[in-house]
C-alpha positions as CSV (number, residue, x, y, z in Angstrom):
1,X,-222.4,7.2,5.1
2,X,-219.6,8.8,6.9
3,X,-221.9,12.2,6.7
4,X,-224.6,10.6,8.4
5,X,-222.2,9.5,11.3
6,X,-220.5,12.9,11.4
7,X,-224.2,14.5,11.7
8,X,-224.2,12.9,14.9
9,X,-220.6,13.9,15.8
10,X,-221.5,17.8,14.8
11,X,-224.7,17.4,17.5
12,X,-227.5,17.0,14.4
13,X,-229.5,14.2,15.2
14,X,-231.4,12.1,13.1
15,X,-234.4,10.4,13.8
16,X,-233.9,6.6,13.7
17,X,-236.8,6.6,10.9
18,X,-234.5,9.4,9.1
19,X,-231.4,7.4,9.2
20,X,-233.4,4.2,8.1
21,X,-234.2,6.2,4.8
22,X,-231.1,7.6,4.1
23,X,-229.3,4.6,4.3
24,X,-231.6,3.4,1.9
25,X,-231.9,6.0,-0.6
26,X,-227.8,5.8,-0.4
27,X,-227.7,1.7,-1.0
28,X,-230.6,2.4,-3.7
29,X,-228.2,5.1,-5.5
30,X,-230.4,7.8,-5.0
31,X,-227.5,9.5,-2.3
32,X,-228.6,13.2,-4.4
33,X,-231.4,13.6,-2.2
34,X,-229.3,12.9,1.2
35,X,-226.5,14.8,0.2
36,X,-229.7,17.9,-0.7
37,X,-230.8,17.2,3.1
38,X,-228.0,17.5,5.1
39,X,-226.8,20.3,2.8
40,X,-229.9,22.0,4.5
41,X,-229.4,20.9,7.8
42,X,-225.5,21.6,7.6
43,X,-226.8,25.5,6.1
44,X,-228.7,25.5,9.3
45,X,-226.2,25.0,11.9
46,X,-223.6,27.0,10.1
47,X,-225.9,30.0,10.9
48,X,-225.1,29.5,14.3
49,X,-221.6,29.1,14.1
50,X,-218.3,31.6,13.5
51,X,-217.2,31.0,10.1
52,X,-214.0,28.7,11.1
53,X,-215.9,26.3,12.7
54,X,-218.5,26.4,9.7
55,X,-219.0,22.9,7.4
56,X,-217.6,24.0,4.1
57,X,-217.7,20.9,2.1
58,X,-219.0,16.9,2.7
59,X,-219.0,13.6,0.7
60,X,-220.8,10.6,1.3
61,X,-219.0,7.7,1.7
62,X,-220.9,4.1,0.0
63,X,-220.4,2.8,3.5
64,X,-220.2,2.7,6.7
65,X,-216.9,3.2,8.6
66,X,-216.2,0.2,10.2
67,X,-213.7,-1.0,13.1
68,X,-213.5,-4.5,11.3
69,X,-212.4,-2.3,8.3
70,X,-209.6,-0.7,10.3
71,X,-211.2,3.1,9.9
72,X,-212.6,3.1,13.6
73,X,-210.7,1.7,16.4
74,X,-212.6,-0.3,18.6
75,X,-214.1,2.9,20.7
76,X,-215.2,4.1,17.3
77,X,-212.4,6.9,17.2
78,X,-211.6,7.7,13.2
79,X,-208.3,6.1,12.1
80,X,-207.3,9.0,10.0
81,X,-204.2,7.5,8.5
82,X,-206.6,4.7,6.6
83,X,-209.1,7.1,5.8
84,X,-206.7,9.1,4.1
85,X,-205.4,6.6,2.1
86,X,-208.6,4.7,1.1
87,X,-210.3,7.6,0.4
88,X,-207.7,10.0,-0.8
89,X,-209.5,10.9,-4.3
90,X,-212.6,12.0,-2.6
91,X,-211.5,13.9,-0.1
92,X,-208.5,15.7,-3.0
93,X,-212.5,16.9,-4.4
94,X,-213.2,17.9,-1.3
95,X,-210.6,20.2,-0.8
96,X,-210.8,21.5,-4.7
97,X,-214.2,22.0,-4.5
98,X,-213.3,24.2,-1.6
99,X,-210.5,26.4,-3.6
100,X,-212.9,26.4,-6.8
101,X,-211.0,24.2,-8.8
102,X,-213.5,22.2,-11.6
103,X,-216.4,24.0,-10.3
């Protein structure tokens, strides 16, 4: 869901209707067809951006980030410390999907 936030953060807005159904398709395992939209929409905006501040790579996470959770502080800042460590796995693919490696 992080994607979905970071949308948002990257000044793509979703429709609250839009969000609704991603959320669901995601909980329903179906996150394919999200990840295939806002590979578009990400395509899009790149196109309007140099190439270092282009989106490369994403990954959904299977929830949202949470403050309660310890990955937002209470102003909803990212605690990048505790994402890093809960989620180092995906973003290691991240990163070797972006140098090619097991692609």
């Amino acid at each position: 869901m992080l994607a979905l936030t970071m949308t948002k953060k990257i000044g793509i807005s979703l429709r609250d209707d839009l969000y609704e159904w991603a959320v669901h398709e995601v909980e329903e395992g179906r996150a394919e067809s999200v990840s295939a939209l806002i590979a578009e929409v990400v395509a899009r905006v790149n196109e309007d951006l140099p190439p270092a501040a282009c989106v490369r790579e994403f990954g959904l996470f299977d929830k949202e980030l949470h403050a309660d959770d310890g990955e937002l502080t209470r102003t909803n800042k990212v605690r990048r410390a505790t994402i890093h460590s809960k989620y180092e796995s995906m973003i290691a693919d991240l990163y070797a999907r972006k140098a090619g490696v097991g692609t």
